[in-house]
C-alpha positions in Angstrom: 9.2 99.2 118.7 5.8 98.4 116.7 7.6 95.3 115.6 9.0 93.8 118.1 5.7 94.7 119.8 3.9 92.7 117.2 6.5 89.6 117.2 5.8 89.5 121.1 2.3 89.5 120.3 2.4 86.5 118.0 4.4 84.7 120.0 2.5 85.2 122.6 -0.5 84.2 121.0 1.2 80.9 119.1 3.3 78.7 121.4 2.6 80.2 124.9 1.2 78.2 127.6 -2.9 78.7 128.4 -1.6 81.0 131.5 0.6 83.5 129.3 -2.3 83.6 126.8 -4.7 84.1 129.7 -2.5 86.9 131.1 -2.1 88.6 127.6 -5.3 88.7 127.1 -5.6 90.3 129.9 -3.1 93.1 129.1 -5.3 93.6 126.0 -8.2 94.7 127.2 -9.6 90.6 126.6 -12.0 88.9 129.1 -12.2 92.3 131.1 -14.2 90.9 134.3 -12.2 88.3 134.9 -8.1 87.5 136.4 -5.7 86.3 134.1 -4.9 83.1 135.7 -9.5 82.8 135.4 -10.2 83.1 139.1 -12.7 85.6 140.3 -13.3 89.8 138.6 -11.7 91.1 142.2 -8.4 88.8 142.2 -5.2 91.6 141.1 -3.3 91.5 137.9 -0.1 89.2 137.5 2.1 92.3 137.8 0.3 93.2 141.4 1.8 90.1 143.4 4.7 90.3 145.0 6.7 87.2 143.5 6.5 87.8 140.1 8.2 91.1 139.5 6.1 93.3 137.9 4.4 96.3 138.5 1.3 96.8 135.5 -0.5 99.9 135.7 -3.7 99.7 137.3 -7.1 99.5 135.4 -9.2 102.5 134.9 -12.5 102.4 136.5 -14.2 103.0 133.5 -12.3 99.9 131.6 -14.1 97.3 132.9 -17.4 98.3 131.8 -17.2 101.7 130.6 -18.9 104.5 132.0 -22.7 104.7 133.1 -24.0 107.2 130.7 -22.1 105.9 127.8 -24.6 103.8 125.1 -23.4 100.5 123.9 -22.8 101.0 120.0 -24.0 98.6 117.7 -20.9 97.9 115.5 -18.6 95.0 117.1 -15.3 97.4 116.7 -16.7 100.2 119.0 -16.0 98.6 121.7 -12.1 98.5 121.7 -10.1 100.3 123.7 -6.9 101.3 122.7 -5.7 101.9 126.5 -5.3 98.0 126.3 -2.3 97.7 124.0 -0.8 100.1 125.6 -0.8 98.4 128.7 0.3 95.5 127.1 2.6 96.9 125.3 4.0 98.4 128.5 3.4 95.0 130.0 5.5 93.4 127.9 8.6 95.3 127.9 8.4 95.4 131.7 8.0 91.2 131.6 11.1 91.2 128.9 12.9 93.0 130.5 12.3 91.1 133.9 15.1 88.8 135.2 12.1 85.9 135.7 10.4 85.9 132.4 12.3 83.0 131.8 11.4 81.0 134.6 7.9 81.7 133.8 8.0 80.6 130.7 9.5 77.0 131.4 7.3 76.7 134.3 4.4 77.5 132.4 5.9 75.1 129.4 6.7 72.7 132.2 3.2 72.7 133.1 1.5 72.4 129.5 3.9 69.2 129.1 2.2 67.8 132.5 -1.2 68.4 130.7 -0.3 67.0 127.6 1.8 63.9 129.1 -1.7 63.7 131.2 -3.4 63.4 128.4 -1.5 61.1 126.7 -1.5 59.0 129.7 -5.3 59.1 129.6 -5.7 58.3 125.8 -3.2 55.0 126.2 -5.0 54.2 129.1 -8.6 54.5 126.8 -6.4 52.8 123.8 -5.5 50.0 126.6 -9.3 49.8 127.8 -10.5 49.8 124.3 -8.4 46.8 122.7 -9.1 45.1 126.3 -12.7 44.9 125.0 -11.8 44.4 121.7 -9.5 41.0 122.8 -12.5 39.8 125.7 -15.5 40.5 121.9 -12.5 38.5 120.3 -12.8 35.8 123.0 -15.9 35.6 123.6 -16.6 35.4 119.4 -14.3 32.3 119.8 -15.8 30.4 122.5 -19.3 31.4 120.7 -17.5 30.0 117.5 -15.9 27.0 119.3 -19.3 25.8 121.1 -21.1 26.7 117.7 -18.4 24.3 116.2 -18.8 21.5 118.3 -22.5 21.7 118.7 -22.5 21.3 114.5 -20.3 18.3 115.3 -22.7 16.6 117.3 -25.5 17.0 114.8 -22.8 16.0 112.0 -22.3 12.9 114.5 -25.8 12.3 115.2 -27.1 12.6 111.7 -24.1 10.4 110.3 -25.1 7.3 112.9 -28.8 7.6 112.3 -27.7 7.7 107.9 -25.7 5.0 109.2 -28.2 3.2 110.8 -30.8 3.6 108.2 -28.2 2.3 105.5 -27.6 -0.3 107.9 -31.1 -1.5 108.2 -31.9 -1.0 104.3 -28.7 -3.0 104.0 -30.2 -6.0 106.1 -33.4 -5.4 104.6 -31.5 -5.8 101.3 -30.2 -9.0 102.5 -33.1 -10.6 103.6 -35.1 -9.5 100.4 -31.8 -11.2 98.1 -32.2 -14.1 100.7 -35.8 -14.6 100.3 -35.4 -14.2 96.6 -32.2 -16.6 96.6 -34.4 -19.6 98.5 -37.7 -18.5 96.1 -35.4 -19.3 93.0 -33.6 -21.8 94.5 -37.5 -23.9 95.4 -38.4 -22.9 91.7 -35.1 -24.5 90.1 -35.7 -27.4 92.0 -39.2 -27.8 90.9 -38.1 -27.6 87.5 -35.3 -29.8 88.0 -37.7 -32.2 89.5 -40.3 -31.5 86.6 -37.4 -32.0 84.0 -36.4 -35.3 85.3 -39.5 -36.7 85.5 -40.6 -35.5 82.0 -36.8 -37.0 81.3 -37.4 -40.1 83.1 -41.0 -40.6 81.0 -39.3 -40.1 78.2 -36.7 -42.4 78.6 -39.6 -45.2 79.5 -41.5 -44.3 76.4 -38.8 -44.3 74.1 -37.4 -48.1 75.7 -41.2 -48.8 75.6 -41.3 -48.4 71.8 -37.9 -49.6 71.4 -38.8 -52.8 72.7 -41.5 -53.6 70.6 -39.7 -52.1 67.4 -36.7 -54.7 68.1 -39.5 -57.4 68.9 -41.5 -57.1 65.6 -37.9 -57.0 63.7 -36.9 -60.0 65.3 -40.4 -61.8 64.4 -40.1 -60.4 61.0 -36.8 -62.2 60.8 -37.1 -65.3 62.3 -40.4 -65.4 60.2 -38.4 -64.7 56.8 -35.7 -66.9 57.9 -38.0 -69.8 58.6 -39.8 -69.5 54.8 -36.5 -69.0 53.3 -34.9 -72.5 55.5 -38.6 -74.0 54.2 -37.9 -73.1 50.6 -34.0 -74.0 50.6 -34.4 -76.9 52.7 -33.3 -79.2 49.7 -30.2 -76.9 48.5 -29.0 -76.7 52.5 -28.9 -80.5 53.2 -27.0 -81.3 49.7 -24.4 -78.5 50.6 -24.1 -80.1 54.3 -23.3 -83.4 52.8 -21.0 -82.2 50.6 -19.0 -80.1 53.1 -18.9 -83.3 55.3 -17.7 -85.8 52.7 -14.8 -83.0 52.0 -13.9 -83.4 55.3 -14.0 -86.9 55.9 -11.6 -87.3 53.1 -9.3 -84.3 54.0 -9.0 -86.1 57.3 -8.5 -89.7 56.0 -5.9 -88.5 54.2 -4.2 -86.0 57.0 -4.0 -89.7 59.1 -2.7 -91.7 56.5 0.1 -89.5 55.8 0.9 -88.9 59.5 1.2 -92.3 59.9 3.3 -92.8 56.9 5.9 -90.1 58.8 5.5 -91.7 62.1 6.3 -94.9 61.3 9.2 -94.5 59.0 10.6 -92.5 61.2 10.5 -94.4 64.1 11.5 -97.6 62.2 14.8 -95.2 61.4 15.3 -94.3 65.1 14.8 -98.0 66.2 17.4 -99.6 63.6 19.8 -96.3 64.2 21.1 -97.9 68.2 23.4 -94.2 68.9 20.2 -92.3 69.1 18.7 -94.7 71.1 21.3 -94.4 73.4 21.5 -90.4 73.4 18.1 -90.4 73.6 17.9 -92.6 77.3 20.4 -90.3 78.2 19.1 -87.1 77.9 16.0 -88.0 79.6 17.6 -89.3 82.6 19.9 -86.5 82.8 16.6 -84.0 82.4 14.9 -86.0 85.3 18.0 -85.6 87.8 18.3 -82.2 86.9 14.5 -81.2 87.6 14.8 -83.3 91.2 17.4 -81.5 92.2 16.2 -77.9 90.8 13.5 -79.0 92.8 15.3 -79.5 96.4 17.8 -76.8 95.6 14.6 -74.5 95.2 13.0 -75.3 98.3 16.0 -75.4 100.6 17.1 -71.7 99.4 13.4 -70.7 99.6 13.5 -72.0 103.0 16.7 -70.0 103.9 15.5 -67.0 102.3 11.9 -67.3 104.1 14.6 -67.4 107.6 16.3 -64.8 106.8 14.0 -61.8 104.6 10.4 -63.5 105.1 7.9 -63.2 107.5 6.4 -66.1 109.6 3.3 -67.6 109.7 2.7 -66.0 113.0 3.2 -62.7 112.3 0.0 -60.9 111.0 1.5 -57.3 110.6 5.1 -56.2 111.2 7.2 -52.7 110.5 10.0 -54.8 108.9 10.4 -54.3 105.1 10.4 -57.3 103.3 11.2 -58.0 99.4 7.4 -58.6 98.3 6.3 -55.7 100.4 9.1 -52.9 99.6 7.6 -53.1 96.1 4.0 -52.4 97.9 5.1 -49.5 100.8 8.5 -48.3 99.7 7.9 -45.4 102.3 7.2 -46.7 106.2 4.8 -44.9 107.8 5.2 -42.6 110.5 2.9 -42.3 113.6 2.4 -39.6 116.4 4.9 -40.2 119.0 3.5 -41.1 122.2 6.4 -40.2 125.0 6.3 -42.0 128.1 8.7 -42.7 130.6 8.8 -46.8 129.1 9.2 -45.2 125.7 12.0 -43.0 126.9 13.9 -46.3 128.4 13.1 -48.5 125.4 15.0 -46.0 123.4 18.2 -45.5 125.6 18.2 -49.4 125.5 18.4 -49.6 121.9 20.9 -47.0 121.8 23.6 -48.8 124.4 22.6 -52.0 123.2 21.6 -53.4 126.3 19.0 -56.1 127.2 15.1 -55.2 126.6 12.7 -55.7 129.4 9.9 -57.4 128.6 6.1 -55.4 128.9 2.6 -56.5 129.7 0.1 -54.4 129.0 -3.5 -55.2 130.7 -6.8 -54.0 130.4 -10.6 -53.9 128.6 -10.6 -54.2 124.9 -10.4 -51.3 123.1 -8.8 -49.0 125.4 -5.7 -48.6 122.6 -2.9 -51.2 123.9 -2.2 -52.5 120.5 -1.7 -48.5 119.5 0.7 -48.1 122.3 2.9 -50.7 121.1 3.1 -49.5 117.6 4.2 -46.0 118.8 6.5 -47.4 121.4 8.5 -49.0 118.5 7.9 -46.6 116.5 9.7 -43.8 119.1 12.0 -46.2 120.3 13.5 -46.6 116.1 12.7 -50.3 116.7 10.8 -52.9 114.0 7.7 -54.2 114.9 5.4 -57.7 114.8 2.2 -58.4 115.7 0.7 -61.9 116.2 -2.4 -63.3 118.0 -2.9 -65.6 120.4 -6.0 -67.2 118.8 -3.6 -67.8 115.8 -1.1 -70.3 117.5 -3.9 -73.2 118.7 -5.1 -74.5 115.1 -1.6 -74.9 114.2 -1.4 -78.0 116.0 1.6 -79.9 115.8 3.1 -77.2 113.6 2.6 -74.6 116.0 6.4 -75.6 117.7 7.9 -75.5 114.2 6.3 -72.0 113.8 7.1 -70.8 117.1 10.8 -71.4 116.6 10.9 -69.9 113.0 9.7 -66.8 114.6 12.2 -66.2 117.4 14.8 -66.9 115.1 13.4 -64.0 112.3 13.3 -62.0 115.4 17.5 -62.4 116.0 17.8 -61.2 113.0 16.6 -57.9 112.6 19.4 -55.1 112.9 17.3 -52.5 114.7 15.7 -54.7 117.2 12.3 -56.0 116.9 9.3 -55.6 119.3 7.2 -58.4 119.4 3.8 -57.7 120.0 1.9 -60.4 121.3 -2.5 -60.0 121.0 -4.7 -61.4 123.0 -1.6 -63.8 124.9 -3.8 -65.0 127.4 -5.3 -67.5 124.5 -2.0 -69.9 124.6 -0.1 -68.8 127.3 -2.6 -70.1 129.9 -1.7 -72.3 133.0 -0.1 -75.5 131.9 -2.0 -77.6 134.9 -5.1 -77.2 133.2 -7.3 -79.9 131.0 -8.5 -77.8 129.1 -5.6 -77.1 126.8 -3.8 -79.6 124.4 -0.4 -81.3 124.0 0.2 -79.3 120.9 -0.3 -76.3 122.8 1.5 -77.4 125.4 4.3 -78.0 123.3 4.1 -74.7 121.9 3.9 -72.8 125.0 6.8 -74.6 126.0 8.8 -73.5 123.5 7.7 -69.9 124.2 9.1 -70.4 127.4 12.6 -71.7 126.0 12.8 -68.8 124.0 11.7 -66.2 126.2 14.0 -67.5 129.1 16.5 -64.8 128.9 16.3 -61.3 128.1 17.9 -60.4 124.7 18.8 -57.4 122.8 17.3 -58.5 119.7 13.5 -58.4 120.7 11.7 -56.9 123.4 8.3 -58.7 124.1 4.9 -57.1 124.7 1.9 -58.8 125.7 -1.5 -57.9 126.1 -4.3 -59.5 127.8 -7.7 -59.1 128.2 -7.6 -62.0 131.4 -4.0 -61.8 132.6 -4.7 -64.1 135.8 -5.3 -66.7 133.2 -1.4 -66.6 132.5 1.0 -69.7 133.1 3.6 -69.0 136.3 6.5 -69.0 134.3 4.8 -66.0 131.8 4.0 -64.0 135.0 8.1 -64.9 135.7 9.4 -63.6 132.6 7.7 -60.1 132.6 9.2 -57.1 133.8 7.1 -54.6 133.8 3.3 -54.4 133.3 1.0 -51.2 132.4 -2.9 -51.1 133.1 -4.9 -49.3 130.3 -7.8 -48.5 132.0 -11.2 -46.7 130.5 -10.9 -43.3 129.4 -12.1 -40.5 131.8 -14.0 -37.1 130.7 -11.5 -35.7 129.4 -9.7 -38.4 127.6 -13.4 -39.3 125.8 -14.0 -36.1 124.8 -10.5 -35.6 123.0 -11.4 -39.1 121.3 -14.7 -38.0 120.9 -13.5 -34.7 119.3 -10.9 -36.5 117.1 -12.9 -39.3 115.7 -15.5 -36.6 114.8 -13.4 -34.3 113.1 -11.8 -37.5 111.0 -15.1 -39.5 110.0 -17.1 -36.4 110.2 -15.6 -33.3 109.8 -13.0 -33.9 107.3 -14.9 -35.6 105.3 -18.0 -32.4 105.1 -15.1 -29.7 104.7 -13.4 -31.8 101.5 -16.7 -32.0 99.4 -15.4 -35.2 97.6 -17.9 -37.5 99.6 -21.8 -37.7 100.0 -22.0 -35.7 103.5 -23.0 -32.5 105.1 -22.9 -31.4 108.4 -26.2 -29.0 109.3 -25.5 -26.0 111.5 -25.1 -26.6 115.3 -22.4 -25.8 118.2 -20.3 -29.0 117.4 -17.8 -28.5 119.9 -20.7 -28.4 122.9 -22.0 -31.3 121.1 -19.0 -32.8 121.7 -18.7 -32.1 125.4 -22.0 -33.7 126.1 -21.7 -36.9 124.0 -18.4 -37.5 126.4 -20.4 -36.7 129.1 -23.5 -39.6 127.9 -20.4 -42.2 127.1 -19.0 -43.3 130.6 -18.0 -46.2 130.5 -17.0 -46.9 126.9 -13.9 -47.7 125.5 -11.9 -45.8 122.4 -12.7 -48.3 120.5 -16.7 -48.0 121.0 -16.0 -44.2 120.7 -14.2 -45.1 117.0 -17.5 -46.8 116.3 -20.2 -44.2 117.0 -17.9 -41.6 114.4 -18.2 -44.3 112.2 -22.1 -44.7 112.5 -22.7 -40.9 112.5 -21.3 -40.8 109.0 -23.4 -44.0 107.4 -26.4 -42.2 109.0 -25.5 -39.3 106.8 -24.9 -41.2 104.2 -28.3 -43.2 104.8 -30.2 -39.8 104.4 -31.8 -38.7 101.4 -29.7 -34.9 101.1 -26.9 -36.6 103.0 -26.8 -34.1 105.8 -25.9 -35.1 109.3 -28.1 -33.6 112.3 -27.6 -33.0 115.8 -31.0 -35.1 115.9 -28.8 -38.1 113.8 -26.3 -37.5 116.2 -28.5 -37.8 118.9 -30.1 -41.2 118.0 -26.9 -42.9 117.3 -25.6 -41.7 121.1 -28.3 -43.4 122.4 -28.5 -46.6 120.5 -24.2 -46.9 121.5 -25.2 -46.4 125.0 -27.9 -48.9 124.9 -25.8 -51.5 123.2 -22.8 -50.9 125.9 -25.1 -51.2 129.1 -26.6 -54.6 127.1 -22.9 -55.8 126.6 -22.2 -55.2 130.1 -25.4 -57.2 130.9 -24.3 -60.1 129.2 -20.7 -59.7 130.8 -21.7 -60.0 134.2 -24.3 -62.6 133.4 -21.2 -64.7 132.1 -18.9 -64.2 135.0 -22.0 -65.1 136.9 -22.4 -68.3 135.3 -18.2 -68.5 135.5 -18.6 -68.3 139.8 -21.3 -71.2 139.6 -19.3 -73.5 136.9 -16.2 -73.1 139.8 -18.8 -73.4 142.7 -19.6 -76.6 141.6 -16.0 -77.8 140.1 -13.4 -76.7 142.4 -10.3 -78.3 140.2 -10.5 -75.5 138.0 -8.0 -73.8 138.0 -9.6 -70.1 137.0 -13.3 -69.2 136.4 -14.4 -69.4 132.3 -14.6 -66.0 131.1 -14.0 -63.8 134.2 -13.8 -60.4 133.5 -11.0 -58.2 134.7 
């Protein structure tokens, strides 16, 4: 009974809920003035209510607080009362043996679980709150970190480009110091240089100096010993001058007498001996025959030869290789091809084999007509020959002789030969004029007989300067004819570009001649000297290149300026406006010459 009493009591007291411990203490005499379930001192006893079950004795009146006249004692264990566990006691056999102690221990379990899951609840709920702040102090540590970061990275950046800029600067500074010092050593090198070679230079004068009068007093002292000794051998010198001369006379005597000895006996044998005579006439006239007729044999296959492989009189320059000459340029030159639409047609010509037109090209000197017809052969795979006018008038009566030798080279080249005729309008002028002579009349005539049909040997070019000057029956015999006017802006300033870069330029960047070029925008430069030469022809352009570099060269470093450059501009223009003065001032004198001689034919001189 005791023990079961005391198991209840420990269970009781261990894993009951807060409202089983609240009601056992209760039964035990525990927490007197107040319920079990802790509401007020008047609520009743568990085992008073009508739901649960139980009936609990009541409470003595003199167990709540114990009687009136009863002293408090002082020990702690006075104050039991025993009445308690009985109750309890009682209390607890009555609740085990109740059909809803059960219940009211799984509702009371059922409620502690509530608590606890409650609680649990709460703590995640803290846990949740609590590593909420602990990820938002992680975040905001980051963006502290991330802005502390980038803000370093801007001072790293700005104190990197201002290191950067004062190494920059000291740099430059370095440069300009090592600049300065370069030029400083450079002045002081050439002050010593200068210093050497004068100190060289007087020197060299000094020792020529004492040279001079050394070799003088050694060739006074010689001539002065040689005149004693002559003085005191006199005597000795004339008797060994006589002797050597009487040796001589008789060394020649006798060389004649015994020549003549030989001559004569021999030719006293050859006279009385008549069969050498005879072989001897022979021989010599057969010797003479055979030189006369080495001789005309010579000439008449030089002459054949000179038809066939040589070139003519006429002819200045030509593309075809001859014997003398492939020994001179074994490899032709090649030009820049030029392609035009004539170019094209001279080609495809060539290539059928059909008849050649024949070309006049017009227009003021120098504006590249004899180029054209180089490169026009040249593209077209044709031979070329030039010849000049001017060359055909001193020939005189040879000129017809020389006219036909040259047509008939022409026939016989095998690629097809242009003929390139200079300055044309020097013979082939107007046969009804006085002014030209029977010769070249002649000669112009038998142009005209060998020009009268196209061929597809030779092609003929002409260019002219005057081309109204020409005969009717040239003007009849051309097909074709191309004006080369001046060049315009653009056209100058290519030339003007390419002449520089060839006599200029080129010349600087090589190093292997006396010229510089100072520092300036050459290409502007350019541009504005086409700009300040209207008006002049590529030929006067070719000329100012040429006079920029012999004003270089004319310099005492040999650097060309833009101020050089400059000077020699102007002067070119000044001598083109003065040429064109004197051009109109002849075809001025020209229109007065007709005025008062209308029988001439065409004015002197007229430009075209």
């Amino acid at each position: 009974m005791g023990g079961g009493s005391a198991w209840r009591r420990r269970r009781a007291g261990r894993g009951a809920p807060p409202a089983c411990r609240s009601l056992m203490s209760w039964l035990f005499g525990l927490n007197r003035g107040a319920a079990p379930g802790g509401g007020g001192g008047d609520a009743a006893p568990p085992g008073t209510g009508t739901g649960s079950g139980l009936s609990l004795p009541p409470v003595p009146a003199g167990g709540a607080g114990g009687s009136g006249d009863r002293q408090t004692p002082k020990d702690k264990w006075s104050n039991f009362d025993p009445t308690g566990l009985e109750r309890a006691a009682k209390a607890a056999r009555e609740l085990d043996a109740s059909r809803h102690a059960k219940d009211a221990l799984s509702l009371a379990q059922m409620q502690e679980q509530t608590l606890q899951l409650e609680q649990q609840t709460k703590l995640k709920e803290y846990e949740a709150a609590i590593e909420q702040l602990k990820n938002e102090q992680i975040r905001v540590q980051a963006e502290e970190r991330r802005k502390t970061l980038n803000e370093e990275t801007k001072q790293h950046q700005a104190r990197a480009q201002y290191q950067d800029k004062l190494a920059r600067q000291r740099y430059d500074e370095q440069m300009r110091q090592q600049q300065l010092a370069n030029e400083e050593n450079l002045r002081k090198q050439e002050e010593s240089v200068q210093k050497q070679e004068a100190m060289r230079r007087a020197t060299v004068e000094r020792e020529m100096e004492l040279r001079h009068k050394n070799e003088m007093l050694r060739v006074e002292a010689e001539a002065r010993a040689r005149a004693k000794a002559e003085r005191e051998n006199a005597d000795i010198i004339r008797e060994q001058i006589r002797l050597k001369a009487a040796e001589h006379r008789q060394t020649v005597l006798e060389s004649l007498k015994t020549a003549g000895m030989l001559f004569g006996e021999g030719f006293r044998a050859f006279v009385t001996d008549w069969d050498k005579v005879t072989a001897t006439v022979a021989g010599l006239t057969l010797l003479a025959v055979g030189v006369y007729s080495a001789k005309n044999a010579t000439a008449v296959a030089g002459r054949y030869i000179e038809a066939r492989l040589g070139k003519p009189s006429l002819v200045r320059e030509t593309s075809r290789i001859t014997v003398l000459e492939a020994l001179k340029h074994p490899i032709k030159p090649q030009l820049e091809a030029r392609v035009r639409d004539i170019a094209i047609a001279t080609r495809n010509t060539k290539k059928n084999k059909s008849l050649y037109r024949n070309i006049l090209m017009y227009g003021p000197p120098g504006t590249g007509k004899t180029l054209f017809a180089k490169k026009l052969a040249v593209h077209s795979g044709m031979d070329y020959a030039i010849m000049t006018g001017g060359d055909v008038a001193p020939m005189g009566r040879e000129g017809v002789t020389a006219m036909h030798k040259l047509f008939d080279w022409a026939n016989t080249s095998r690629r097809g030969l242009l003929l390139f005729v200079d300055e044309a309008d020097a013979f082939l002028r107007k046969r009804a004029t006085e002014k030209i002579s029977e010769d070249l009349r002649a000669t112009l005539n038998a142009f005209l007989h060998r020009t009268g049909q196209h061929s597809n040997k030779f092609m003929l070019v002409l260019a002219s300067n005057q081309p109204e000057q020409f005969d009717w029956a040239i003007n009849d015999r051309i097909d074709e004819m191309v004006n080369f006017d001046l060049p315009r802006l653009e056209e100058r300033e290519r030339l003007v570009r390419m002449y520089f870069d060839q006599h200029v330029l080129k010349p600087a960047t090589e190093g292997k001649q006396r010229l510089k070029l100072a520092q300036f925008d050459y290409g502007k430069k350019c541009s504005e000297i086409a700009r300040l030469t209207e008006g002049m022809s590529g030929r006067e352009i070719s000329q100012l290149a040429v006079a920029w570099q012999a004003a270089a060269y004319a310099s005492e470093d040999g650097v060309l300026t833009e101020a050089m450059m400059d000077a020699r501009v102007a002067d070119a223009v000044q001598q083109h406006r003065q040429k064109m003065e004197w051009l109109k001032t002849e075809g001025a004198e020209a229109n007065k010459e007709t005025a008062r001689n209308p029988l001439l034919p065409f004015p002197k001189g007229t430009p075209v």
